[in-house]
Backbone as CSV, one residue per row, in Angstrom:
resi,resn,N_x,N_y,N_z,CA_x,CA_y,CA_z,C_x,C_y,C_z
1,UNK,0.837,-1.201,0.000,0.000,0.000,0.000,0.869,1.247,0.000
2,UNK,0.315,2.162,-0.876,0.966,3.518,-0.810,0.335,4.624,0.060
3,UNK,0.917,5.390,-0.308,0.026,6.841,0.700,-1.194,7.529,0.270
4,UNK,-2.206,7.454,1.149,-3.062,8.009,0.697,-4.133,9.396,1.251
5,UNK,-5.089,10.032,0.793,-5.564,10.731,2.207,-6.989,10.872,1.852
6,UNK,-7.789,10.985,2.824,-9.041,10.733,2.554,-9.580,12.321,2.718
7,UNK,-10.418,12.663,1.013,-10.496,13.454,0.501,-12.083,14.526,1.397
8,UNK,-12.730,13.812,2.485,-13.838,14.200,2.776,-14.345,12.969,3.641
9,UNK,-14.538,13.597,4.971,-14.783,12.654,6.233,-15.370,13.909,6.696
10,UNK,-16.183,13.131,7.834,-17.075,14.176,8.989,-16.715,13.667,9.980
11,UNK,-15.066,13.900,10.799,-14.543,13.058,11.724,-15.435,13.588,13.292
12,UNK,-16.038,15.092,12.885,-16.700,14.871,14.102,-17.668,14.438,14.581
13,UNK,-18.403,13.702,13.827,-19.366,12.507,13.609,-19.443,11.443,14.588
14,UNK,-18.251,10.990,14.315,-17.647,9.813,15.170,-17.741,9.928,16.982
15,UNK,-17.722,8.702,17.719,-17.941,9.103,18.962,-16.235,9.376,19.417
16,UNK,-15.889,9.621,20.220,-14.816,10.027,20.839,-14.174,8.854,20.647
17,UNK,-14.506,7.682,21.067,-13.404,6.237,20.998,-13.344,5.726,19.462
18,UNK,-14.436,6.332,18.745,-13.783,6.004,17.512,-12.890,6.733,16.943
19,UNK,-13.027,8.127,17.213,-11.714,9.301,16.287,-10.576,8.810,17.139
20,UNK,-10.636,8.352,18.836,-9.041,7.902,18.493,-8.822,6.581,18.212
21,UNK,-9.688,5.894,18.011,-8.823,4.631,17.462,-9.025,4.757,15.483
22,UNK,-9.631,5.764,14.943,-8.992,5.760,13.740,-7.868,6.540,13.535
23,UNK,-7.605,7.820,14.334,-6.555,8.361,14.611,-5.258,7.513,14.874
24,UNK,-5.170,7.069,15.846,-4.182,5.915,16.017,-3.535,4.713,14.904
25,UNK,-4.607,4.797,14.279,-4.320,4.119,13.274,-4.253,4.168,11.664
26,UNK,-3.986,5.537,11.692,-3.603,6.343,10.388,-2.553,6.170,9.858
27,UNK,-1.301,5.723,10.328,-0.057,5.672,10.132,-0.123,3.953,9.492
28,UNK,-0.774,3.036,10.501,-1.115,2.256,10.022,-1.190,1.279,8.585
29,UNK,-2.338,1.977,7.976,-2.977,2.216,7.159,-2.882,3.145,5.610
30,UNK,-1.459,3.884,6.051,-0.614,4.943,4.987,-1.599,5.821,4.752
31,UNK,-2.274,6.443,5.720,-3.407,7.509,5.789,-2.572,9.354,5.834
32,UNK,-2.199,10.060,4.813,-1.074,10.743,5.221,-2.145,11.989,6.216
33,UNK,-3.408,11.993,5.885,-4.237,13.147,5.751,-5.667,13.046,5.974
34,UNK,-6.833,13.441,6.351,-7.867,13.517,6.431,-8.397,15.388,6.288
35,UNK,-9.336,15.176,5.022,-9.830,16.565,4.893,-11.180,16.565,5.882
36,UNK,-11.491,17.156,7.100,-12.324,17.063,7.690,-13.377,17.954,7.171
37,UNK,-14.705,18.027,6.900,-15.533,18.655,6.788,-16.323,19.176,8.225
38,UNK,-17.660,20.577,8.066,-18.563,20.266,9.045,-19.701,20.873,8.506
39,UNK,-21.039,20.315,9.391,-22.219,20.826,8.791,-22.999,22.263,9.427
40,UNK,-22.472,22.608,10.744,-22.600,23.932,10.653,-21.874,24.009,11.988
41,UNK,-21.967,25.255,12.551,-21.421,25.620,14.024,-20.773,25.153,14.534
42,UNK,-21.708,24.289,15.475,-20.888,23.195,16.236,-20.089,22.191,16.055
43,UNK,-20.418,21.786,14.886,-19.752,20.418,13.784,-18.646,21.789,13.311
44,UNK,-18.209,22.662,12.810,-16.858,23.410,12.759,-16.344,23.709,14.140
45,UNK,-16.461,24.124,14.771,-16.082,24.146,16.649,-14.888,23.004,16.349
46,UNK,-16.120,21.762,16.873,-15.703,20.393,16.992,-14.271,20.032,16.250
47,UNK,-14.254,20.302,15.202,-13.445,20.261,13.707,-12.550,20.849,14.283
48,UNK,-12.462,21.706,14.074,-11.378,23.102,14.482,-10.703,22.604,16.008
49,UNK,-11.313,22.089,17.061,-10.453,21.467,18.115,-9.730,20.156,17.664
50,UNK,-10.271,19.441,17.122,-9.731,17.960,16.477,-8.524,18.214,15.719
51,UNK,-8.384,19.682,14.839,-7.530,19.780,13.952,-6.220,20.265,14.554
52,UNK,-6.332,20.784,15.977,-5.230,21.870,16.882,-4.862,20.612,17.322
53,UNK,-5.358,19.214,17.803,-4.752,18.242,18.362,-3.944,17.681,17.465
54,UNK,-4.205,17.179,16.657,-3.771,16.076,14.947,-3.310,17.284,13.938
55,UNK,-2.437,17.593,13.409,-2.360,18.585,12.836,-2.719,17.709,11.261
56,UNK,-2.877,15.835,11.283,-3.008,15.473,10.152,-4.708,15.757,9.617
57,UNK,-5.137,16.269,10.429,-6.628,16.424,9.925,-6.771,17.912,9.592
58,UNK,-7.108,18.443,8.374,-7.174,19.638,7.844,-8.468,19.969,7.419
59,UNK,-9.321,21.254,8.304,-10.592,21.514,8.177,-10.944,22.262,7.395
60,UNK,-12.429,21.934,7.050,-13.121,22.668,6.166,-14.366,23.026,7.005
61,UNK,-15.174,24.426,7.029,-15.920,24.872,7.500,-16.987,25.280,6.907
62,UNK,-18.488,25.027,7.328,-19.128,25.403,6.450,-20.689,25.337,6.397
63,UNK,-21.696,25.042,6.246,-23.333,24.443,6.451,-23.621,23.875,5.430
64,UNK,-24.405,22.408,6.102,-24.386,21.696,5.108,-25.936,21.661,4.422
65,UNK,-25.931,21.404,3.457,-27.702,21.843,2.885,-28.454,21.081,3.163
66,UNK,-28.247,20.227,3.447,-29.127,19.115,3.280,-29.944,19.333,5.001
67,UNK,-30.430,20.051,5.885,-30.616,20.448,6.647,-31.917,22.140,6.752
68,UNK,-32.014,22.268,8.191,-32.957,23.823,7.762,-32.029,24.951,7.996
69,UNK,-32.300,25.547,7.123,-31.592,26.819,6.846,-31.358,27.329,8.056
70,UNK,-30.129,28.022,8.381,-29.840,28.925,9.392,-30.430,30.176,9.696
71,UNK,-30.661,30.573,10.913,-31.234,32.266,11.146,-30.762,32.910,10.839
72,UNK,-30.282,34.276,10.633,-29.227,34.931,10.290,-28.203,34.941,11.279
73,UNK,-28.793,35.342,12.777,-28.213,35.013,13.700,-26.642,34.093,13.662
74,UNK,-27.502,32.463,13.605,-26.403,31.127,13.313,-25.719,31.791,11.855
75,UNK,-26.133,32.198,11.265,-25.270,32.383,9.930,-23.658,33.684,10.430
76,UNK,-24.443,34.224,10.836,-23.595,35.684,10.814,-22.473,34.575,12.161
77,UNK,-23.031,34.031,13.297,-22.319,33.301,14.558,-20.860,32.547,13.400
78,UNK,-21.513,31.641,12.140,-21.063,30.845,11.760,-20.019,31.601,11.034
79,UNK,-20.442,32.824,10.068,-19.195,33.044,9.338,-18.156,34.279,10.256
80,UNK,-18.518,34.217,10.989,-17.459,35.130,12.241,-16.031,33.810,12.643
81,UNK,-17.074,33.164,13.076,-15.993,31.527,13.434,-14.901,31.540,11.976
82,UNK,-15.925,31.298,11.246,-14.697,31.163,10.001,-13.735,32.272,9.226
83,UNK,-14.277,33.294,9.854,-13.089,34.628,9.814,-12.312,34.534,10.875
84,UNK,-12.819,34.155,11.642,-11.811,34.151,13.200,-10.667,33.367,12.845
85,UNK,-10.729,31.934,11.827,-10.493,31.097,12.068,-10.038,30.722,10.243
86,UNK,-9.750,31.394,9.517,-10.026,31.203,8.130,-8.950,30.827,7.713
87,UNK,-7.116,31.251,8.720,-5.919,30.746,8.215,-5.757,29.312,8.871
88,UNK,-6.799,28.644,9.606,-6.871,27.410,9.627,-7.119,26.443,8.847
89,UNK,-7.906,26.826,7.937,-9.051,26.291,7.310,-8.725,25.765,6.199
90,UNK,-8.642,24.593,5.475,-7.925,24.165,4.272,-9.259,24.883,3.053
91,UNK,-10.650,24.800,3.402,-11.662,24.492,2.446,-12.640,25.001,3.246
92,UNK,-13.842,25.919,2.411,-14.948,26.029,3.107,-16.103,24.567,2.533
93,UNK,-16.674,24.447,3.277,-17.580,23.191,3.094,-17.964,22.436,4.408
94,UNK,-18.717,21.495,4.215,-19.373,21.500,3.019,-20.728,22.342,2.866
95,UNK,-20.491,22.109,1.507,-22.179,23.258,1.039,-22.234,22.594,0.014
96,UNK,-23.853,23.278,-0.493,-24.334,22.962,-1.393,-25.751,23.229,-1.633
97,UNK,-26.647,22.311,-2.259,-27.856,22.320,-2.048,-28.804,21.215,-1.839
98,UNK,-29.729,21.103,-1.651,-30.304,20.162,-0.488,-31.200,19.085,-1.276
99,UNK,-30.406,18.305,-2.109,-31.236,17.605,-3.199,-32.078,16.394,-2.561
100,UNK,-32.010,16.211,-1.910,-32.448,14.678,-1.117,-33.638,15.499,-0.199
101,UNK,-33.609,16.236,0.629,-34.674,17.186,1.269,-36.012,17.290,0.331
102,UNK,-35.367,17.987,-0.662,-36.406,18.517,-1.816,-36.967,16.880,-2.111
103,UNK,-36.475,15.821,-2.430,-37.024,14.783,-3.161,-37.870,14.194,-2.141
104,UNK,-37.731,14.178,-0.632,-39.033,14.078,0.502,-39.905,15.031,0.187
105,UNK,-39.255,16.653,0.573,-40.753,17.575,0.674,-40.233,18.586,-0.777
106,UNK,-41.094,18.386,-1.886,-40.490,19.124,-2.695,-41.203,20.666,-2.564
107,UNK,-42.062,21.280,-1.374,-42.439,22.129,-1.495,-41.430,23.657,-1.108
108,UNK,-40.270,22.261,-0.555,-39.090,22.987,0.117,-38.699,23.926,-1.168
109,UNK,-38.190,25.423,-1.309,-37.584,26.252,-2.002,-36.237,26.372,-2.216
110,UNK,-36.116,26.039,-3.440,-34.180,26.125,-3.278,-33.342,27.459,-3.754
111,UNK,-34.133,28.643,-3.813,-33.671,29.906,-3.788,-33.117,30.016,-2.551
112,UNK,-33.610,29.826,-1.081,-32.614,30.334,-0.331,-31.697,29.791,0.135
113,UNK,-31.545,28.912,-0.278,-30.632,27.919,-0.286,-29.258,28.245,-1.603
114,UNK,-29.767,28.837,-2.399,-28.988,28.731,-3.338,-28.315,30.644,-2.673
115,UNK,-29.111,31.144,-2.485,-28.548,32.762,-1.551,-27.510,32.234,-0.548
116,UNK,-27.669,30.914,0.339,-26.728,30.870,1.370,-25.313,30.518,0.915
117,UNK,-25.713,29.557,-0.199,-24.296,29.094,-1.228,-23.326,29.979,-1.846
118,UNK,-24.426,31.049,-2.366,-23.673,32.161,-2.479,-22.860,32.917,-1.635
119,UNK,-23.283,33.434,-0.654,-22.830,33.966,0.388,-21.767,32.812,1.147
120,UNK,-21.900,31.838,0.999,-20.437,31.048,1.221,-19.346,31.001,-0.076
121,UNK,-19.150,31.217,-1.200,-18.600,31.387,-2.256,-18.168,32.581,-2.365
122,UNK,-18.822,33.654,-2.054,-18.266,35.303,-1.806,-17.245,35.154,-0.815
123,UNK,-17.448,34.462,0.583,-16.397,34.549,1.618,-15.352,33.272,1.150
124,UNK,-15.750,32.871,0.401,-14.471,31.535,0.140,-13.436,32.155,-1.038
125,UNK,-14.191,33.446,-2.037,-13.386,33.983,-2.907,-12.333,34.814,-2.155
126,UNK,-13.003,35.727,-0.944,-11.965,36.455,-0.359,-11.176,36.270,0.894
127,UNK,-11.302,34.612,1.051,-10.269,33.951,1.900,-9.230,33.058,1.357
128,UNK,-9.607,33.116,-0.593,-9.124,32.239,-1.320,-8.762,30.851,-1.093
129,UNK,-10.168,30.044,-0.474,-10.216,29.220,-0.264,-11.075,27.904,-0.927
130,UNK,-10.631,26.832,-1.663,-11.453,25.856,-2.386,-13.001,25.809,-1.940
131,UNK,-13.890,25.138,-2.115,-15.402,24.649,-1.949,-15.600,23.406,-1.879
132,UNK,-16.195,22.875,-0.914,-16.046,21.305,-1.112,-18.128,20.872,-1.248
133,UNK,-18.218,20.667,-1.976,-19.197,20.458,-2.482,-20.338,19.260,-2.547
134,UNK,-21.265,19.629,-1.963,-22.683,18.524,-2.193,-23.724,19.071,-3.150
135,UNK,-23.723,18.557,-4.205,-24.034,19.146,-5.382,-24.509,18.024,-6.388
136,UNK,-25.763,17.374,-6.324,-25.756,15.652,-7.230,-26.329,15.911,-8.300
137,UNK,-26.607,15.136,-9.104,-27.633,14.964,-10.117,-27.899,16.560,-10.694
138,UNK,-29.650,16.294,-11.112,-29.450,18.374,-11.635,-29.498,19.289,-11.172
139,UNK,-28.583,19.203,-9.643,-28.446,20.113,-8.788,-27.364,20.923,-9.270
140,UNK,-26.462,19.847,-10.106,-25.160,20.111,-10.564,-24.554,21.150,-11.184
141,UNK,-25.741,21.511,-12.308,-25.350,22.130,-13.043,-25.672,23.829,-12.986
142,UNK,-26.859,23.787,-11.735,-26.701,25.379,-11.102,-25.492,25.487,-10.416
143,UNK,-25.023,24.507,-9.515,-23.744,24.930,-8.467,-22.739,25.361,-9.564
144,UNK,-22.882,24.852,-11.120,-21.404,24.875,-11.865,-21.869,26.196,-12.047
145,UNK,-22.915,26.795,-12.718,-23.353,27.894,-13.028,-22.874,29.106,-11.768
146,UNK,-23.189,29.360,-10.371,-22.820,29.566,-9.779,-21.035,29.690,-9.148
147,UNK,-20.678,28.786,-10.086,-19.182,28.783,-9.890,-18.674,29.694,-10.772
148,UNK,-19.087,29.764,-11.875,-18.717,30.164,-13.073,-18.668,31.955,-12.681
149,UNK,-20.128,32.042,-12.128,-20.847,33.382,-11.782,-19.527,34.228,-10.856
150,UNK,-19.316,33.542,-9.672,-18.193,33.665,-8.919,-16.834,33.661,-9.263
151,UNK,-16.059,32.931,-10.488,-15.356,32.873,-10.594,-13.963,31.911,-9.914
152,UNK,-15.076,31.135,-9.623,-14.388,30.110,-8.597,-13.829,28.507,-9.185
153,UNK,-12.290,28.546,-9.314,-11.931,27.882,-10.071,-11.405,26.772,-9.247
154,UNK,-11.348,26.522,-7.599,-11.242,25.630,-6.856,-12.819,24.848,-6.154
155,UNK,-12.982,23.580,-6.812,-13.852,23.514,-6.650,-14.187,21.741,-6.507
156,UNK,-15.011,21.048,-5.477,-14.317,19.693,-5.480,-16.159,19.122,-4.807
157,UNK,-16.069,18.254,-5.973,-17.380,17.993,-5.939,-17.698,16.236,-5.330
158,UNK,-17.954,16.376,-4.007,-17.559,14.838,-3.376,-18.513,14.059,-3.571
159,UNK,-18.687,12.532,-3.626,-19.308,11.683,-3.923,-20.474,11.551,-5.236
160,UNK,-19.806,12.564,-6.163,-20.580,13.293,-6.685,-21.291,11.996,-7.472
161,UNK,-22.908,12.508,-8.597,-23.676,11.703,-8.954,-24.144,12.699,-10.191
162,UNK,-24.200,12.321,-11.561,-24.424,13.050,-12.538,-24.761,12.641,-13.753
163,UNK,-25.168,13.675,-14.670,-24.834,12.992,-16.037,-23.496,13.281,-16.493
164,UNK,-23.582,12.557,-18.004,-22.396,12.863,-18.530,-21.974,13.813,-18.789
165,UNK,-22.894,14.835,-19.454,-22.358,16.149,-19.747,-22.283,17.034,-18.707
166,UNK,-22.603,16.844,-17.455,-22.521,17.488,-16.231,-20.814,17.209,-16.292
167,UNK,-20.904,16.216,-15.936,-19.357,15.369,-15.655,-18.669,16.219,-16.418
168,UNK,-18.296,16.493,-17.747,-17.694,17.055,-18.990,-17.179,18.463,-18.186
169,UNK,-18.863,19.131,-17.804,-18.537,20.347,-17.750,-17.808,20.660,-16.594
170,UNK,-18.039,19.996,-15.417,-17.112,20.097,-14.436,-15.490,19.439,-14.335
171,UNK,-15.450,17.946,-15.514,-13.557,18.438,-15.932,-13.573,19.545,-16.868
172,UNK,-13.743,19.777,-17.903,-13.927,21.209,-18.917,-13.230,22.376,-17.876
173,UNK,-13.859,22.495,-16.434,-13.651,23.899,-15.629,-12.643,23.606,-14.802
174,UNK,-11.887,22.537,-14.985,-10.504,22.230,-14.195,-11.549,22.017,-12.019
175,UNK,-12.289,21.601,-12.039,-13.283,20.940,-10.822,-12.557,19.566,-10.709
176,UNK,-13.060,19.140,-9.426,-12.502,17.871,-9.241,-13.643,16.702,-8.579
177,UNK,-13.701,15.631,-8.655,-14.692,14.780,-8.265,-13.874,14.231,-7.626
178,UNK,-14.675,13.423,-6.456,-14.263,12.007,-5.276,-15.309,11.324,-5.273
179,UNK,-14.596,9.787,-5.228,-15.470,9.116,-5.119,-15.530,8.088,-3.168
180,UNK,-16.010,7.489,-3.311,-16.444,6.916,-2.204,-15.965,5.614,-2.374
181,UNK,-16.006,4.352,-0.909,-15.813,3.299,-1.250,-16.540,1.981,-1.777
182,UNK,-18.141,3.016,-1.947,-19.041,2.327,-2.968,-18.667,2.142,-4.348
183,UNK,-17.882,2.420,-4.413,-17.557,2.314,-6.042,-17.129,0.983,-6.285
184,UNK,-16.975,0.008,-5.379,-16.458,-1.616,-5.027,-18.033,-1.965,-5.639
185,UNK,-19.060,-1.814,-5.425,-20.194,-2.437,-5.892,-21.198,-1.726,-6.716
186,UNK,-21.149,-0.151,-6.770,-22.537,0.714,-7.355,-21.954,0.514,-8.872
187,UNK,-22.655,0.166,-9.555,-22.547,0.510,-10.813,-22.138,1.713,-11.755
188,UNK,-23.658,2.705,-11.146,-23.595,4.002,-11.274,-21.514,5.028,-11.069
189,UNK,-21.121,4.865,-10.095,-20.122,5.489,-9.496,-18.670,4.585,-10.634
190,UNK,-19.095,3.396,-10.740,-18.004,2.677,-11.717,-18.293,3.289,-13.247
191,UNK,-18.856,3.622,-13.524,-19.286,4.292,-15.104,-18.854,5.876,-14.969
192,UNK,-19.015,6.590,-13.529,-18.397,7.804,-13.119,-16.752,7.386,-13.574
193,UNK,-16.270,6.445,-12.412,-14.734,6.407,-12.671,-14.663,6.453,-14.206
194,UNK,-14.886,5.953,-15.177,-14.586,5.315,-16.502,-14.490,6.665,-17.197
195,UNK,-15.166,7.810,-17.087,-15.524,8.849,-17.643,-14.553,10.261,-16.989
196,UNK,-14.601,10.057,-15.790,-13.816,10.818,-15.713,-11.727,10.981,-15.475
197,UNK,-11.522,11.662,-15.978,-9.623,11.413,-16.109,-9.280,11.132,-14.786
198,UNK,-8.115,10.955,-14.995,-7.424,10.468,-13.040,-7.041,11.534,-13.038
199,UNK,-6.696,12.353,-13.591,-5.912,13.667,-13.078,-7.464,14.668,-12.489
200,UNK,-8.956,14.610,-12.316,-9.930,15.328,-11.866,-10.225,13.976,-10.298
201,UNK,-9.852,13.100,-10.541,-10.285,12.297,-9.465,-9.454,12.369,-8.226
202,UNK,-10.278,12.432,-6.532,-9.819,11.972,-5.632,-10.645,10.851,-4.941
203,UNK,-10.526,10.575,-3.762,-11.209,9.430,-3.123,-11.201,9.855,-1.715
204,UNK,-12.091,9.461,-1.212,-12.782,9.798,0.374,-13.460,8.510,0.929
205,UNK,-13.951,8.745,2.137,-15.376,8.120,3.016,-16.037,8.452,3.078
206,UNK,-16.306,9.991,3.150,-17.818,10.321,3.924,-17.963,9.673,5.242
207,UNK,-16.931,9.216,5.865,-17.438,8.671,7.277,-18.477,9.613,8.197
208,UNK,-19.025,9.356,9.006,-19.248,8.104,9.410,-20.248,7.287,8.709
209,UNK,-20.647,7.464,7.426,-21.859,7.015,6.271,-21.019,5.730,6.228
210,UNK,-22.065,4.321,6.722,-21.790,2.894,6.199,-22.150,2.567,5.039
211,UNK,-21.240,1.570,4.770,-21.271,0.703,3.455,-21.671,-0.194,3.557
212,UNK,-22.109,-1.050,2.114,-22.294,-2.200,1.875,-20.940,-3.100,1.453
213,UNK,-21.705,-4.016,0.898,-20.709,-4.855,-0.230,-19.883,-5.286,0.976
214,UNK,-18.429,-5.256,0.553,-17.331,-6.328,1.708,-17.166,-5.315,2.892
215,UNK,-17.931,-4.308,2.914,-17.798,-3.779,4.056,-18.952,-3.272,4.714
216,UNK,-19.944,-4.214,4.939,-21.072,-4.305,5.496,-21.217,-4.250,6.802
217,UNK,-21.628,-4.009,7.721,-21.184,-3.376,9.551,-20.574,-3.276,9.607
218,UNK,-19.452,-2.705,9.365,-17.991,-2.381,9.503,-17.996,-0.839,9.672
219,UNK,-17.497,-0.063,10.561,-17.191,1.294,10.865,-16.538,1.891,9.612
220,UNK,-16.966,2.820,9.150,-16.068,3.280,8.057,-14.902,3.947,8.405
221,UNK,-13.910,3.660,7.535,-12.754,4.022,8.428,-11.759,4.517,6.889
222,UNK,-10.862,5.181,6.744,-10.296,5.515,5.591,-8.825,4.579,5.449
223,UNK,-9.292,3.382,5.720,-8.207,2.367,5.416,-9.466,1.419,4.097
224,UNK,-10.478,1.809,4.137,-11.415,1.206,2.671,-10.430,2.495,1.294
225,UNK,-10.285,3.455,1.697,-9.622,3.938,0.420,-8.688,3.083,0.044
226,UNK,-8.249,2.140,0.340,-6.987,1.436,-0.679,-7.508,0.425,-1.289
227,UNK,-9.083,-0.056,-0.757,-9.632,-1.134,-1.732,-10.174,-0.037,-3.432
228,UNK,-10.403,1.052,-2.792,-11.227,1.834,-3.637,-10.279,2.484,-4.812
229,UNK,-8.662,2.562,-4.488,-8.096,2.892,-4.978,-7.475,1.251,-6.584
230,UNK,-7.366,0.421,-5.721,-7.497,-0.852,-6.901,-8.405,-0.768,-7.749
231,UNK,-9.846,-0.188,-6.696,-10.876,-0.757,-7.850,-10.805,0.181,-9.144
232,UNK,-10.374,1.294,-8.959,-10.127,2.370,-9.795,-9.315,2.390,-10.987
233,UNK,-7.988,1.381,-10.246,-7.256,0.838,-11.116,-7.613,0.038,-12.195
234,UNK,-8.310,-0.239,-11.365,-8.886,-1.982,-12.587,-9.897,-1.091,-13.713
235,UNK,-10.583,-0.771,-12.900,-11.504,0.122,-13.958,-10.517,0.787,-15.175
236,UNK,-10.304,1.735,-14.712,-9.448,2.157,-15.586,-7.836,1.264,-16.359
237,UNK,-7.504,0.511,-15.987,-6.664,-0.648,-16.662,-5.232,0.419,-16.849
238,UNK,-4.862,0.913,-15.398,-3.549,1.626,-15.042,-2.861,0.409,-14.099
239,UNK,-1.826,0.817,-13.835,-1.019,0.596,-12.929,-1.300,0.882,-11.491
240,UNK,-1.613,0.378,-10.591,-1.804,0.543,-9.523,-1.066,1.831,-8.280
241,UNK,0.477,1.435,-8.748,1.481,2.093,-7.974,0.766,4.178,-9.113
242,UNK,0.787,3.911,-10.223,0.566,5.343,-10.862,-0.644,5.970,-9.964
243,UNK,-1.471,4.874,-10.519,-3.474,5.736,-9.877,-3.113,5.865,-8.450
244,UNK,-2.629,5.144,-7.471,-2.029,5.928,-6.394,-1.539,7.218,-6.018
245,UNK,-0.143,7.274,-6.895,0.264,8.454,-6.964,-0.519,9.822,-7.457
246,UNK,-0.980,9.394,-8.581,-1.941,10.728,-9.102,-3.034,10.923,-8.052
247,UNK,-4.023,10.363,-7.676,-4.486,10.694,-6.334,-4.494,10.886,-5.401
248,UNK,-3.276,10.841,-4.997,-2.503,11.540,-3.729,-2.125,12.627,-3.986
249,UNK,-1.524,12.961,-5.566,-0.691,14.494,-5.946,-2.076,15.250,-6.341
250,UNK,-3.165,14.638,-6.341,-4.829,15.377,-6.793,-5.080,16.448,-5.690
251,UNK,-5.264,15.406,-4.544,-5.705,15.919,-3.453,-4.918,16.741,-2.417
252,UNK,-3.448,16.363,-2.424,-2.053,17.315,-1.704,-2.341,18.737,-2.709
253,UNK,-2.585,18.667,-3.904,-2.174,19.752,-4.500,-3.840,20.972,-4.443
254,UNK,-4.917,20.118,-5.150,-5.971,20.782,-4.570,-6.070,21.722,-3.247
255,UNK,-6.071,20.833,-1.822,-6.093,21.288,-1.166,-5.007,22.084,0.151
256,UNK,-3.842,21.903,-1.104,-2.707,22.739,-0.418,-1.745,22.351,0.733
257,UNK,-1.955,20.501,0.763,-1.416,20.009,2.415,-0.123,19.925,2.394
């Protein structure tokens, strides 16, 4: 196994005995890195202490959509934290918009939702900081629109789910996709790999989100990135030791570690 780092985790998710026994066992595992995400306030707090302990976990701050919108109050609380706190911060995220919400209650509105995205993309332009992105299907192609609008050329679209010409347009804009360690069994996500170049691809968990397939009750842990990294290989019919390397130099270089 080579070195790897997991591109998007929610380590503060985890209960306390699990962050240190995956902590502990990062070195392990050739884990060089963990990009931590959070979904608002407290989940960045959390983040932001985890990251002063481990300096290998590098945060991203941010609200996540898939949730109810913040007061202004929590908003204005939230982006103070991340000015306070912004030369910490590898990435604002995650954000996005709330595609799974809408597909329960579609009466839900995604204008203000798409105002809060904004207003995280304005402060991510003038902290010059990447976007880490929840953005699926034809959610996709407003967030690209929105990128475009902004001018925002760091931009990293995780576990992402699309069409093809979505896909196109987000390598086309130099964007980057991650995949997950579903890609061992989803179909869907193996036809993603095939399409998109290794030089736009990284790889993550999404922990604490379980899997199926050979890793069925099993804690997610970012020692599944090295099955995910073969399978990638195979898919694509590279060299193992290369698709390694390029996804390690994807994600070091993206996010600046």
């Amino acid at each position: 196994m080579m070195q790897v780092i997991d591109a998007h985790i929610h380590l503060d998710m985890y209960t306390n005995a699990q962050q240190q026994q995956l902590l502990q066992e990062l070195d392990e595992h050739h884990t060089e890195a963990l990009v931590a995400v959070s979904n608002h306030l407290s989940s960045a707090k959390q983040t932001w202490k985890l990251a002063q302990v481990d300096k290998r976990i590098r945060p991203a701050f941010g609200y996540h959509p898939e949730q109810q919108l913040p007061t202004t109050e929590e908003l204005n609380e939230l982006l103070r934290f991340m000015e306070q706190h912004h030369t910490d911060m590898n990435a604002v995220g995650e954000v996005g918009l709330p595609y799974y919400m809408r597909k329960e209650d579609p009466t839900i509105s995604i204008e203000p939702y798409m105002e809060l995205l904004e207003t995280m993309f304005i402060h991510a332009v003038n902290w010059n900081k990447p976007v880490v992105l929840h953005a699926i299907y034809e959610d996709a192609p407003v967030v690209c629109e929105l990128l475009e609008k902004h001018s925002i050329r760091q931009a990293h679209f995780h576990w992402f789910k699309g069409d093809e010409s979505t896909v196109q347009w987000i390598v086309g804009n130099g964007y980057m996709l991650s995949v997950t360690p579903d890609c061992l069994y989803e179909s869907e996500i193996q036809r993603l790999i095939q399409q998109v170049p290794l030089t736009s691809l990284m790889v993550e968990t999404d922990g604490p989100w379980p899997f199926e397939g050979p890793f069925h009750g099993m804690m997610t842990h970012p020692r599944m990135i090295h099955a995910s990294v073969a399978k990638i290989a195979e898919l694509k019919r590279l060299p193992i030791d290369s698709v390694y390397h390029h996804l390690f130099a994807n994600t070091k270089d993206f996010y600046q570690l």
